[in-house]
N, CA, C and O atoms as a DFTB+ gen file, in Angstrom:
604 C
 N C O
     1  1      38.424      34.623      24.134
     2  2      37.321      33.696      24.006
     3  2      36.081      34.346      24.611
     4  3      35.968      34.869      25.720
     5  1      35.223      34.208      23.695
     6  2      33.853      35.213      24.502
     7  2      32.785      33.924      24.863
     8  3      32.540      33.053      24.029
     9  1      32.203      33.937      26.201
    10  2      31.543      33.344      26.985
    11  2      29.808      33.702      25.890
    12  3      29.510      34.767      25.350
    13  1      28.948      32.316      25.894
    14  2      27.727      32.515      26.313
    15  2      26.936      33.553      27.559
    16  3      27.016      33.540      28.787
    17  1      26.339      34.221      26.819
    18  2      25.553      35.292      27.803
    19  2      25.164      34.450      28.703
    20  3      25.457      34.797      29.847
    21  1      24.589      33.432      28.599
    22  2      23.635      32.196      29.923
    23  2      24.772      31.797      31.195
    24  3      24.764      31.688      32.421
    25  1      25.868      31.641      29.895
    26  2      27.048      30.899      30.697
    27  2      27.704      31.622      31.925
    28  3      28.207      31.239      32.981
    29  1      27.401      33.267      31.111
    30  2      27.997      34.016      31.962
    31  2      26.967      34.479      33.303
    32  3      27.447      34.624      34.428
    33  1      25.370      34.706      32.990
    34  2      25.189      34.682      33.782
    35  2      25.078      33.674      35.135
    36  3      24.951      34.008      36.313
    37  1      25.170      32.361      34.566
    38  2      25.689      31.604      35.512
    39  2      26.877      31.524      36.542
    40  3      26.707      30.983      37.635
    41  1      28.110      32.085      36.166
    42  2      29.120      32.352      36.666
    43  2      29.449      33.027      37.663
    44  3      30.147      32.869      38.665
    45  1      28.366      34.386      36.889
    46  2      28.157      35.594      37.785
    47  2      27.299      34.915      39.410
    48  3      27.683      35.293      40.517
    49  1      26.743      34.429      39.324
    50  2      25.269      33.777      40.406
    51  2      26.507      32.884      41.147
    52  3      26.799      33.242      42.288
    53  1      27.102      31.972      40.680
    54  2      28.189      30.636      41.600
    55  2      29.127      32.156      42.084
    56  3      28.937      32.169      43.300
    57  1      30.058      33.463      41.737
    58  2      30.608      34.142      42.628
    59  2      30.299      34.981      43.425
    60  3      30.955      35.496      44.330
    61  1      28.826      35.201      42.949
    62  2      28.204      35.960      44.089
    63  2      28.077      35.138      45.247
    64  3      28.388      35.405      46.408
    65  1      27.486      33.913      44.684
    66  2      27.242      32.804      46.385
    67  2      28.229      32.821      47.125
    68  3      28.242      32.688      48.349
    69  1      29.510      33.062      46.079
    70  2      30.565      31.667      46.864
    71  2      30.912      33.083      47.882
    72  3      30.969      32.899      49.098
    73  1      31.065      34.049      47.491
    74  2      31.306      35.290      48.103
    75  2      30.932      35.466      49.359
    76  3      31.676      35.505      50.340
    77  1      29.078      35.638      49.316
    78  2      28.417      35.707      50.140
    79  2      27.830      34.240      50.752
    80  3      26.891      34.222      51.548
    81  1      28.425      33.161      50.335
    82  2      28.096      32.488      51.547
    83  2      29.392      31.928      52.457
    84  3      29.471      30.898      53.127
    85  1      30.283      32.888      52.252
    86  2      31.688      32.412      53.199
    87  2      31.289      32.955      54.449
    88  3      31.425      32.216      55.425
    89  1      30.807      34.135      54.630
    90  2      31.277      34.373      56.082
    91  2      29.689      34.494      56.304
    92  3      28.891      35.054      55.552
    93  1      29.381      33.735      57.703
    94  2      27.802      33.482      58.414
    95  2      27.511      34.527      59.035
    96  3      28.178      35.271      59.754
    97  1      26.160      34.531      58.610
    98  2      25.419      36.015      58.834
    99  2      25.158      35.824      60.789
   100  3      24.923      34.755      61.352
   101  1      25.283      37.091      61.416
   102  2      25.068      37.212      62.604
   103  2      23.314      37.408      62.570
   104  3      22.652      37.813      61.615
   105  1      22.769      36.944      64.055
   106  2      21.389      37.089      63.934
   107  2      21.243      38.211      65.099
   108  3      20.131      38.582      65.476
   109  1      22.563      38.768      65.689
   110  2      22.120      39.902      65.644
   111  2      22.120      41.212      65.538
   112  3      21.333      41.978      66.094
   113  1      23.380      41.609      64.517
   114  2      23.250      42.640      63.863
   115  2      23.277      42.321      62.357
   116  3      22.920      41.336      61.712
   117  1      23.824      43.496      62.028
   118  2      23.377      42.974      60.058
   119  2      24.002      44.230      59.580
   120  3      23.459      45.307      59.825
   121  1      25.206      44.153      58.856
   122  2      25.325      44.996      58.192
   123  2      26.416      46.112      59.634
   124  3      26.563      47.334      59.614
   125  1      26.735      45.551      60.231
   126  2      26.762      46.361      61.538
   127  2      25.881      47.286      62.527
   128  3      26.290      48.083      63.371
   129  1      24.308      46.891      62.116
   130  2      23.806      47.347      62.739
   131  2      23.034      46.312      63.244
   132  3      22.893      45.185      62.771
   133  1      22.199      47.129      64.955
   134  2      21.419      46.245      66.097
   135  2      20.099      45.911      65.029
   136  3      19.209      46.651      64.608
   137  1      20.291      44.958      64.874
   138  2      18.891      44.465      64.217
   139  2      17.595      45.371      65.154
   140  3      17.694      45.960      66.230
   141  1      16.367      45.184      64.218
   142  2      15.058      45.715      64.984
   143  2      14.683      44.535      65.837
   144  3      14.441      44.734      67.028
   145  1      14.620      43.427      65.375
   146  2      14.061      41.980      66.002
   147  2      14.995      41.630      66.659
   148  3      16.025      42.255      66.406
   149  1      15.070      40.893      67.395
   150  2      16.409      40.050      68.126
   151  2      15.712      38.554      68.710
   152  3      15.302      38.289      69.840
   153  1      15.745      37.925      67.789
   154  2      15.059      36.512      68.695
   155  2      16.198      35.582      69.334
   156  3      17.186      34.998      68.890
   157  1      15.559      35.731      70.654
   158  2      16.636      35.194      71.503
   159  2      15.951      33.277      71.726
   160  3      14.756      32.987      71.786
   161  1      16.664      32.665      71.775
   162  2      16.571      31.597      72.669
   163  2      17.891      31.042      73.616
   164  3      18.924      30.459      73.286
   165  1      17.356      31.511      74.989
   166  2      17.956      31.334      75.994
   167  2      18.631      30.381      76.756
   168  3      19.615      30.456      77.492
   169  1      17.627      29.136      76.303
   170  2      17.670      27.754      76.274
   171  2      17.709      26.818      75.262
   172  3      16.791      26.307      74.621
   173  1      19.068      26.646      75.204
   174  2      19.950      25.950      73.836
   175  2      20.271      24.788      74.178
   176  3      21.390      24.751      74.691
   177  1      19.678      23.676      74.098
   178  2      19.438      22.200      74.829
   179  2      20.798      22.080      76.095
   180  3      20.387      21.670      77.181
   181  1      22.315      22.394      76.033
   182  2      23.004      22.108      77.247
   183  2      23.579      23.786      77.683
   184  3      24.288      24.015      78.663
   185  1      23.246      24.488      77.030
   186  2      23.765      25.889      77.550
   187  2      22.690      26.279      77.651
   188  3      21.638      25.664      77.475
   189  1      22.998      28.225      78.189
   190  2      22.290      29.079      78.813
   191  2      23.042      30.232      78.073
   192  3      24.256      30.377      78.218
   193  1      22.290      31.049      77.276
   194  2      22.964      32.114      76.486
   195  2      22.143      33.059      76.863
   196  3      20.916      32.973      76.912
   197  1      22.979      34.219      77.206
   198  2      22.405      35.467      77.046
   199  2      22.918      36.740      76.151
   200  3      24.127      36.688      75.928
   201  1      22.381      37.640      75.708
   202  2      23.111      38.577      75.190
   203  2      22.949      40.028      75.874
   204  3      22.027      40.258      76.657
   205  1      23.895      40.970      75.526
   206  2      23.821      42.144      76.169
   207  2      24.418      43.203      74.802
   208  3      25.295      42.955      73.974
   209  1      23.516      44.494      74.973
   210  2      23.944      45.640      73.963
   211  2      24.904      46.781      74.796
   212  3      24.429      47.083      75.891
   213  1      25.654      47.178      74.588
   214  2      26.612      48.242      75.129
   215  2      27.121      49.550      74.313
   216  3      27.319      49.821      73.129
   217  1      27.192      49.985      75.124
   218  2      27.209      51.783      74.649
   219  2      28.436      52.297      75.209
   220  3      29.097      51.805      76.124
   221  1      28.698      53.524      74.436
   222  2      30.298      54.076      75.290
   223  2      29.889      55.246      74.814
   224  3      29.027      55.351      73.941
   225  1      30.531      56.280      75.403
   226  2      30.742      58.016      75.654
   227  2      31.346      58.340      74.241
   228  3      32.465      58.211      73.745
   229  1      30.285      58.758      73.855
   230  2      31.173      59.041      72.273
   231  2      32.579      59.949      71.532
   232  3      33.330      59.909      70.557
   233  1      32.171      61.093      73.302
   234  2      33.560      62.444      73.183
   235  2      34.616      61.460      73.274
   236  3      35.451      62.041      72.580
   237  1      35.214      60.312      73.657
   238  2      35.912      59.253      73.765
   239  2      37.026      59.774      72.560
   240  3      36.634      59.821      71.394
   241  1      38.315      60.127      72.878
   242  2      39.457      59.939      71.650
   243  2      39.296      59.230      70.447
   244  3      39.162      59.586      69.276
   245  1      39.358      57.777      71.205
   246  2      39.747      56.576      69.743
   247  2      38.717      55.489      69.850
   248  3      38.212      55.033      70.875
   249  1      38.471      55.116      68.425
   250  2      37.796      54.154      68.358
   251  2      37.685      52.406      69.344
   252  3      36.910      51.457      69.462
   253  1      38.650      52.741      69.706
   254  2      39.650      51.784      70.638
   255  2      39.723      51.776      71.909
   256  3      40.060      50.785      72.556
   257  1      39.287      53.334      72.594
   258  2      38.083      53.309      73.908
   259  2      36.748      53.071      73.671
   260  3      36.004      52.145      73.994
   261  1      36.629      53.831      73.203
   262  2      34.926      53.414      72.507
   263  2      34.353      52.114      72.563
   264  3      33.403      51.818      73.289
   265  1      35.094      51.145      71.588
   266  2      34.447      50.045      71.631
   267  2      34.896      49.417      73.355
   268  3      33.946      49.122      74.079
   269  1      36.135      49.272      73.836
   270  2      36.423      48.308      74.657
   271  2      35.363      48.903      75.892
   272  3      35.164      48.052      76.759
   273  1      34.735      50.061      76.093
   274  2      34.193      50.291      77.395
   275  2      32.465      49.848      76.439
   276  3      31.451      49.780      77.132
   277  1      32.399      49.683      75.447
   278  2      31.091      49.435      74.917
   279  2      30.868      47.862      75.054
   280  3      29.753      47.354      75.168
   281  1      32.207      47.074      75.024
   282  2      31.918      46.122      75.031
   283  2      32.058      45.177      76.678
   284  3      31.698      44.067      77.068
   285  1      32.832      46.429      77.321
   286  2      32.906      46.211      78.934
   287  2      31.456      46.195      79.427
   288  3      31.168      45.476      80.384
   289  1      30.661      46.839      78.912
   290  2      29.518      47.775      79.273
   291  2      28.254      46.618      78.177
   292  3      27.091      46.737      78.564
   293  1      28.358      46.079      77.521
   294  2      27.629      44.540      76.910
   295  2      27.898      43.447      77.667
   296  3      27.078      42.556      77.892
   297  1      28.790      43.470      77.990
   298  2      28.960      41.948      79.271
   299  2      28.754      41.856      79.951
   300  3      28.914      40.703      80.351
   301  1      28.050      43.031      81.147
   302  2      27.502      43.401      82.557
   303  2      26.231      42.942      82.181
   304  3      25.461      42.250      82.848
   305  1      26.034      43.550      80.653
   306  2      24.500      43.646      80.681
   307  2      23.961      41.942      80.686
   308  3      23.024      41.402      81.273
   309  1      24.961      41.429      79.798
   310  2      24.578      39.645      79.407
   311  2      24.732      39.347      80.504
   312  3      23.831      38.538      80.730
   313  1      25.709      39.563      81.978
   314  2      26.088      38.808      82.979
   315  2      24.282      38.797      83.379
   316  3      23.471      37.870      83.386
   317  1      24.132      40.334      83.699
   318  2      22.875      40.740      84.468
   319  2      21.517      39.628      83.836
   320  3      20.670      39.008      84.479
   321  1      21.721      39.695      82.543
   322  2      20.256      38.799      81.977
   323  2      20.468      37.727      82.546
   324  3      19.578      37.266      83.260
   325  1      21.538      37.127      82.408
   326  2      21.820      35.600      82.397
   327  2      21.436      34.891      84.100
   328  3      21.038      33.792      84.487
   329  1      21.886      36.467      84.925
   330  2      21.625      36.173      85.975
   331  2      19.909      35.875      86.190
   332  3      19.455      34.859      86.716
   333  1      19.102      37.012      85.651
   334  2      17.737      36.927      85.618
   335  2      17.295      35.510      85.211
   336  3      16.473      34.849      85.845
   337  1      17.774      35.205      84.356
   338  2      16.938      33.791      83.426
   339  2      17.608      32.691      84.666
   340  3      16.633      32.164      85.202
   341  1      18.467      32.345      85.085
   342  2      18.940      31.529      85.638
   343  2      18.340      31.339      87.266
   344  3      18.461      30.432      88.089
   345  1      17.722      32.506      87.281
   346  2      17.109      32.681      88.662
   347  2      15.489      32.139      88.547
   348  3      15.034      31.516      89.506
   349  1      14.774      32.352      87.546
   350  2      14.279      31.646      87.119
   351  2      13.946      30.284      86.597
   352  3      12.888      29.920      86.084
   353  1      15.197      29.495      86.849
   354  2      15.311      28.056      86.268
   355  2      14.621      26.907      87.450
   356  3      15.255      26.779      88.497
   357  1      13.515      26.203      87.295
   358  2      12.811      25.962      88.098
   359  2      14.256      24.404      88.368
   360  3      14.969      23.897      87.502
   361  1      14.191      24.097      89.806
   362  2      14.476      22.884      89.930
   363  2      14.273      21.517      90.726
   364  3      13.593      21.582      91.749
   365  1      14.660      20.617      90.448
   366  2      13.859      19.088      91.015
   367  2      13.618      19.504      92.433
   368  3      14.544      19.862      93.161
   369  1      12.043      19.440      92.925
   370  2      11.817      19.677      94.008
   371  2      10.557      20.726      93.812
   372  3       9.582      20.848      94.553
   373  1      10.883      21.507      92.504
   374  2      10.061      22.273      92.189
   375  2       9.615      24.077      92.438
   376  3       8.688      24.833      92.149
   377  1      11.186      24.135      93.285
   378  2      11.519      25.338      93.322
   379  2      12.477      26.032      92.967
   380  3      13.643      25.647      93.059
   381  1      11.978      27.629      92.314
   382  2      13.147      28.459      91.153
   383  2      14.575      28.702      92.159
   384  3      14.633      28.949      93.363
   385  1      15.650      28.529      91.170
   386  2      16.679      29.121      92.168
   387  2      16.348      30.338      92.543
   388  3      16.765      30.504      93.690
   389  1      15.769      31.334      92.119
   390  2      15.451      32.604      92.917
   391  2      15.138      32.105      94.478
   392  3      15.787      32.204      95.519
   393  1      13.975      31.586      94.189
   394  2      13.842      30.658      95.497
   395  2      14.872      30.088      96.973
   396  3      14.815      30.383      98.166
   397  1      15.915      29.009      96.052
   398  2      16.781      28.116      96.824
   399  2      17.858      29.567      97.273
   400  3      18.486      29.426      98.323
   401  1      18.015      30.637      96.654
   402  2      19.014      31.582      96.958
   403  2      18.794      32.140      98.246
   404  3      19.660      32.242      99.114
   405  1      17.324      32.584      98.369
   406  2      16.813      33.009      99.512
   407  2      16.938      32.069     100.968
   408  3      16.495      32.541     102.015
   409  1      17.608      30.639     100.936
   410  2      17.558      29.832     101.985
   411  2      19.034      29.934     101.837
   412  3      19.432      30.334     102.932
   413  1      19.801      29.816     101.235
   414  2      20.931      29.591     100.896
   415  2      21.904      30.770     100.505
   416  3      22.035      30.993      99.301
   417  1      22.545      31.487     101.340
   418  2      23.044      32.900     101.012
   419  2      24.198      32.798     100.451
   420  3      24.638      33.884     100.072
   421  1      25.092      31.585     100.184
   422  2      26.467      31.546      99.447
   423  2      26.201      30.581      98.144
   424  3      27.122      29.882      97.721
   425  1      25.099      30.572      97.617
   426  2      24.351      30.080      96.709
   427  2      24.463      31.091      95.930
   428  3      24.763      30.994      94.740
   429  1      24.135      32.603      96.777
   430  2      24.263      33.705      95.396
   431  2      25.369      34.273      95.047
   432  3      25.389      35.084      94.121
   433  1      26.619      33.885      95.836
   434  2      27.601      34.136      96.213
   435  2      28.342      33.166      94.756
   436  3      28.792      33.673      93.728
   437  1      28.297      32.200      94.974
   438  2      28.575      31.177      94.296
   439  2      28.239      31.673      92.386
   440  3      28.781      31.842      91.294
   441  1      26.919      31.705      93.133
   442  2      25.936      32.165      91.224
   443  2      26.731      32.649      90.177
   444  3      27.065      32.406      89.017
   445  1      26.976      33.899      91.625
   446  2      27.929      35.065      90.656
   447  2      28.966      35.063      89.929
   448  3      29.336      35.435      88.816
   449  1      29.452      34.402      91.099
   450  2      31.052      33.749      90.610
   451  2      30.699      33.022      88.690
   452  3      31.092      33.303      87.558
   453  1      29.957      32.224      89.186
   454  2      29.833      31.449      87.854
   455  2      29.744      31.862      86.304
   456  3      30.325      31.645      85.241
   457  1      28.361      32.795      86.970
   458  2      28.242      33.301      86.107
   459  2      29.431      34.986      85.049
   460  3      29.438      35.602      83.983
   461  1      30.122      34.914      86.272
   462  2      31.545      36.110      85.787
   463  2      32.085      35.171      84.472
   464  3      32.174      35.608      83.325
   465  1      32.365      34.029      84.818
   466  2      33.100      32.906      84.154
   467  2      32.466      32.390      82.523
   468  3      33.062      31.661      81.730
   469  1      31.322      32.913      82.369
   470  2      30.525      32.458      81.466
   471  2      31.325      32.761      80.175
   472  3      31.753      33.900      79.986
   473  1      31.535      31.768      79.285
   474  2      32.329      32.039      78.471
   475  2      31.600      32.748      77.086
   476  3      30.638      32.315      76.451
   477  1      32.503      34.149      76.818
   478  2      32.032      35.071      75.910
   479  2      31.952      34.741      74.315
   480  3      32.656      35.426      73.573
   481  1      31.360      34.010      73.912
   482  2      31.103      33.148      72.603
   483  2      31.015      34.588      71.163
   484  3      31.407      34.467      70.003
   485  1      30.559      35.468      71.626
   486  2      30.904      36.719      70.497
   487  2      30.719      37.818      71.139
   488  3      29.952      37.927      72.096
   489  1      31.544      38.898      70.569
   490  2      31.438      40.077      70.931
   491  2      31.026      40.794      69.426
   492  3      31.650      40.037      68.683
   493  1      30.473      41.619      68.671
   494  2      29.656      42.065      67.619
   495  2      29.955      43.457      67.509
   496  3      29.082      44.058      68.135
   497  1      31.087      44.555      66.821
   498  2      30.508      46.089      67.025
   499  2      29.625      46.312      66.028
   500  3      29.125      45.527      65.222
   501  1      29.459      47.774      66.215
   502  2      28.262      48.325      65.658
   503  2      28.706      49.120      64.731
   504  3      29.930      49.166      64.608
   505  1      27.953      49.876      63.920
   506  2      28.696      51.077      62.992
   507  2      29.105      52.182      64.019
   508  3      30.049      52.921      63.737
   509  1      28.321      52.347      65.396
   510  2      28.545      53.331      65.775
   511  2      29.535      53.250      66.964
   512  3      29.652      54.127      67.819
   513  1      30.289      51.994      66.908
   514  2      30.805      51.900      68.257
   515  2      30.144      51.020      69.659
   516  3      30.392      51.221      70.848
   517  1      29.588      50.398      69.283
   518  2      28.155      49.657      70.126
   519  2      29.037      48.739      70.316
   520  3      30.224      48.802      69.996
   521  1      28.396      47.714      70.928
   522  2      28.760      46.477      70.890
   523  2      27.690      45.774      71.330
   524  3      26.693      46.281      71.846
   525  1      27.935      44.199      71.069
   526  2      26.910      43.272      71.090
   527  2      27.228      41.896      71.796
   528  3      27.272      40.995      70.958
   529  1      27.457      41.474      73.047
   530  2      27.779      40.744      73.433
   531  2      26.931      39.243      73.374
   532  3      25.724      39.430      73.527
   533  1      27.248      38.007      73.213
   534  2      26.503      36.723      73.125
   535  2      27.244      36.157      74.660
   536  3      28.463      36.322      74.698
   537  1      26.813      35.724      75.500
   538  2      27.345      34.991      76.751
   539  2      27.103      33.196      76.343
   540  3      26.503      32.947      75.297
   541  1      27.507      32.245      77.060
   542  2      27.248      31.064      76.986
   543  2      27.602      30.566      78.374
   544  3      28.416      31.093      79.132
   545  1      26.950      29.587      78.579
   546  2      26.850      28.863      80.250
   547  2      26.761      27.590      80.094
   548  3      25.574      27.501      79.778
   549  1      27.250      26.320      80.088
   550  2      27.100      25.269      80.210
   551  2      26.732      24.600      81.444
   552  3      27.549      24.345      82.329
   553  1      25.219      24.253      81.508
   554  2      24.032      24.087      82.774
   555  2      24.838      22.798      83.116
   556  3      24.658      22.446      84.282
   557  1      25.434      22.235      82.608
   558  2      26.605      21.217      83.381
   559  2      27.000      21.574      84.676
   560  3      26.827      21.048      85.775
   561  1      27.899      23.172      84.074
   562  2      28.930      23.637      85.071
   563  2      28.045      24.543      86.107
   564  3      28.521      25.158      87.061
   565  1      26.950      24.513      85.811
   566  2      25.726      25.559      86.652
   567  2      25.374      24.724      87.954
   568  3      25.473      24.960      89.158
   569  1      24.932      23.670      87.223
   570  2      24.491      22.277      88.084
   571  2      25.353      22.197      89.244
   572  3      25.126      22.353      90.443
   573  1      26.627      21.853      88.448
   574  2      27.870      21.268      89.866
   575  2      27.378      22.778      90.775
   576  3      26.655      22.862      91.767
   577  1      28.008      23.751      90.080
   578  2      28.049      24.906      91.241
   579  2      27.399      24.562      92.118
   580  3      27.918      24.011      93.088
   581  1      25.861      24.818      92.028
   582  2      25.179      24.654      92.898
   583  2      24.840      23.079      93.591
   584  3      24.337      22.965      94.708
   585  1      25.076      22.336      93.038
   586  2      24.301      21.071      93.690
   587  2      23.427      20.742      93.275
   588  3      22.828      19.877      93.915
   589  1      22.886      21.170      92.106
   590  2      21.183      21.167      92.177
   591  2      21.161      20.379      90.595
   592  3      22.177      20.160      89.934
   593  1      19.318      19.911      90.053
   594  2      19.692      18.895      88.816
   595  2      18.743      19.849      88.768
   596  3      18.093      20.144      89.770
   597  1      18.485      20.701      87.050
   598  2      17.950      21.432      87.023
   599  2      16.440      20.703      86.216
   600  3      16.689      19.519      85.991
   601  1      14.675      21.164      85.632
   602  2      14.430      20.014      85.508
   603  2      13.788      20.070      83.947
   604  3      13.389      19.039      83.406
């Protein structure tokens, strides 16, 4: 049975979609690679996301060191941002925890802890072995830590 040319190009267009719209595009690589842009938002109405890029020693044997120290080496980096932005989070009273840390020395003690815990929402490789870490923080569980209502 031979198809209408129209018909067919219709067909063709519904399996390309259905194809390409199964699996959701990452915003931040593409194709396996680190995008040029990376728009972050940090502040995701009840979390705190950060991301981190990671690198590994390329003389490395197997693909299989490579990535796991690339992606060991992306989660320091997200811990480290997450720590930055969070130190920054102004609170009721009107001062940044950077701030309250400096009065409070098991405050940063605490931070850390928390933030180790941050649950790793994606890990991303690269073509080259990279990796791309996404962190997530629920300012819920930030809050209790510290005591504090953030504002």
């Amino acid at each position: 049975m031979k198809m209408p040319k129209n018909e067919a190009f219709v067909l063709a267009v519904l399996m390309g979609c259905a194809a390409g719209c199964g699996a959701p595009q990452s915003r931040l690589t593409r194709q396996r690679f680190v995008q040029t842009t990376i728009d972050q938002r940090p502040d995701r109405s009840s979390y705190i996301e950060s991301i981190g890029i990671g690198a590994s020693d390329p003389s490395l044997k197997t693909d299989t060191q490579r990535k796991a120290l690339a992606r060991d080496a992306a989660i320091v980096k997200a811990q480290y941002e997450m720590l930055a932005m969070v130190k920054g989070v102004e609170l009721d009273g009107g001062i940044t925890v950077d701030r309250a840390m400096e009065t409070d020395s098991s405050l940063a003690a605490k931070l850390r802890e928390t933030i180790r815990g941050a649950e790793i929402l994606k890990s991303e490789f690269t073509a080259d072995n990279g990796c791309v870490v996404t962190l997530r923080l629920p300012k819920r569980r930030l809050e209790a830590m510290m005591g504090v209502k953030f504002r």
